[in-house]
C-alpha positions as CSV (number, residue, x, y, z in Angstrom):
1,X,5.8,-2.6,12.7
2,X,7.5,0.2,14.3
3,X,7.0,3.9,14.3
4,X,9.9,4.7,12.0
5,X,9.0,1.9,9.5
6,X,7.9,3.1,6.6
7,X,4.8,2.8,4.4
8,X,4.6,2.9,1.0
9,X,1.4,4.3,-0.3
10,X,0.6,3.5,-3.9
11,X,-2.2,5.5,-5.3
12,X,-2.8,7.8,-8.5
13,X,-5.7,9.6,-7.4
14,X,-4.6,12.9,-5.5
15,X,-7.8,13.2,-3.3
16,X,-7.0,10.1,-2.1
17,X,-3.7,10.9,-1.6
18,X,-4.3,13.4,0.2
19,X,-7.0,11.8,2.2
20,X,-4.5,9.1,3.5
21,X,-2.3,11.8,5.1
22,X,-5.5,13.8,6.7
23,X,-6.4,10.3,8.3
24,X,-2.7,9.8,9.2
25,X,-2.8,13.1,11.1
26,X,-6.1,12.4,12.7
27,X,-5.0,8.7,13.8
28,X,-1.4,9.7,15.0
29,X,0.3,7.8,12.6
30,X,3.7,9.1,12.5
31,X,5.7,6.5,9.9
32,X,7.2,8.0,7.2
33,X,4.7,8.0,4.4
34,X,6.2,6.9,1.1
35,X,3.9,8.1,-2.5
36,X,4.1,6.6,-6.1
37,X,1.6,7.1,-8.6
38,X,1.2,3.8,-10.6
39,X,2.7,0.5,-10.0
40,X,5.9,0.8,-12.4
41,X,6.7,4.2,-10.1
42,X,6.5,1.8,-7.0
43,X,8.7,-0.9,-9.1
44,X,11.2,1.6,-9.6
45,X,10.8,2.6,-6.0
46,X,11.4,-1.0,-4.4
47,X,14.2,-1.8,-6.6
48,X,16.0,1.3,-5.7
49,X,16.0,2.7,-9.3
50,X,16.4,6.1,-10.6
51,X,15.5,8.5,-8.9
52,X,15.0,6.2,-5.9
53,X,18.7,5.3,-5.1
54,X,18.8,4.3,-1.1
55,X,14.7,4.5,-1.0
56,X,14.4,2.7,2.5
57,X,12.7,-0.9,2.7
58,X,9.1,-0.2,3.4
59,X,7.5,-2.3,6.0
60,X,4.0,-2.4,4.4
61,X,2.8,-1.5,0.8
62,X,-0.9,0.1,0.4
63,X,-2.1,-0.5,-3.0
64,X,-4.6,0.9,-5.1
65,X,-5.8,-1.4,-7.9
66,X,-7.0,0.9,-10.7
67,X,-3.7,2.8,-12.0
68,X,-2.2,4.0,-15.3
69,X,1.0,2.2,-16.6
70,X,1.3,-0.5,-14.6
71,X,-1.9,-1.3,-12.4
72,X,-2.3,-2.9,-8.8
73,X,-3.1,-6.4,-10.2
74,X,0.0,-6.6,-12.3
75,X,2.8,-4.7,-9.7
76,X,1.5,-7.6,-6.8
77,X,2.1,-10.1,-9.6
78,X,5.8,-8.6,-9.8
79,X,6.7,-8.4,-6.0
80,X,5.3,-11.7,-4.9
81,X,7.2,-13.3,-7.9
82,X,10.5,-11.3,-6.5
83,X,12.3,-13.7,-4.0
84,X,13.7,-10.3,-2.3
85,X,10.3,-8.8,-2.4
86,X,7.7,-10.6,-1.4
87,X,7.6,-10.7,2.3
88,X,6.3,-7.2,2.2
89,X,2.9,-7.3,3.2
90,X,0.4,-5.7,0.8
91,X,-2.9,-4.7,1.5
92,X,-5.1,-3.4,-1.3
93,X,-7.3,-0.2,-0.7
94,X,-9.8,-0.1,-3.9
95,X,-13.0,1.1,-5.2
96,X,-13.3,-2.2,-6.5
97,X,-15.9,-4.0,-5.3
98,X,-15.4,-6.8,-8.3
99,X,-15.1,-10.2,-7.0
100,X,-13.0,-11.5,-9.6
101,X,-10.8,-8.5,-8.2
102,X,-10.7,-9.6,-4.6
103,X,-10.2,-13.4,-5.7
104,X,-7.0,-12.2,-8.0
105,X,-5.6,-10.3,-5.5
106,X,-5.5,-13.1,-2.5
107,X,-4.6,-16.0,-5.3
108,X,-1.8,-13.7,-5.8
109,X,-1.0,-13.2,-2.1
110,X,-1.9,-9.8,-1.0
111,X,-2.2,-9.3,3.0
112,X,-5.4,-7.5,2.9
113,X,-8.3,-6.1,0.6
114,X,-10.4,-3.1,2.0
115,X,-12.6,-1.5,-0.6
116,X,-12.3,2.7,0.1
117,X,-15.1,3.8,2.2
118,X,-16.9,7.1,1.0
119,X,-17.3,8.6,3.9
120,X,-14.0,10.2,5.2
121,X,-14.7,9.3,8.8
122,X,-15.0,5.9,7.8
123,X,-11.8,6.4,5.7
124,X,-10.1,7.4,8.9
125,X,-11.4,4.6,10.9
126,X,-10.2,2.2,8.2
127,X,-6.8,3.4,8.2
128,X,-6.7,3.2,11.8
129,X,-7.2,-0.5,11.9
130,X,-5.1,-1.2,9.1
131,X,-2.2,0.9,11.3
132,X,-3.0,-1.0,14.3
133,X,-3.0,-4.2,12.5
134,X,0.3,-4.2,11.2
135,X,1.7,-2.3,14.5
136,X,1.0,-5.4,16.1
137,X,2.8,-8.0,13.7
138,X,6.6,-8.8,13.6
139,X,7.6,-8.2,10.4
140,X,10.7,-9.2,8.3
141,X,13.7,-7.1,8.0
């Protein structure tokens, strides 16, 4: 992943919102940040629909699971289905710790599943090593 590849950062909650871009700050990450709210927003979003006319690609997708309208479970159902779609990685930031949520989300073919540390320093340091992760794979593009 390169610096100007963008992330898209699918999360209702604005506190966590919020703390992504703090850890972002703290860890240097510069790529463009991308925010929907639910997982029919990030639909919209990935197929370019209104109001996301010529929305860049984004190289990685960071999901939360527990949203309204269309929750984490049933948007990775969506893109991994989509032939056009589903090399983007997708890694799952949750307060799930529910098995049966983990096991879904790999059986469906997510990259990742992190469940959301409490501590924002540990926030940080998970977001760091999800960025340096991905910094070091080719990705499609």
């Amino acid at each position: 992943m390169k610096d100007s590849d963008p992330i898209l950062l699918v999360e209702d909650n604005k506190i966590d919102i919020k703390n992504f871009q703090r850890a972002c700050n703290r860890f240097g990450i510069n790529n463009p940040v991308l925010i929907t709210r639910h997982g029919e927003d990030a639909l919209a979003f990935l197929h370019r629909d209104v109001p996301y006319q010529g929305a860049p690609r984004p190289a990685l997708i960071l999901l939360d699971l527990n949203m309204p309208v269309m929750n984490g479970l049933e948007l990775i159902s969506v893109v991994k289905a989509e032939p056009e779609l589903r090399s983007i990685p997708i890694v799952v930031i949750t307060t799930s710790k529910e098995p049966r949520d983990r096991e879904e989300c790999y059986r469906l073919g997510v990259s990742g599943y992190i469940t959301k540390p409490i501590e924002f320093s540990e926030f940080v340091q998970a977001v760091g090593t999800i960025y340096n992760y991905w910094k070091l794979c080719e990705l499609p593009d």
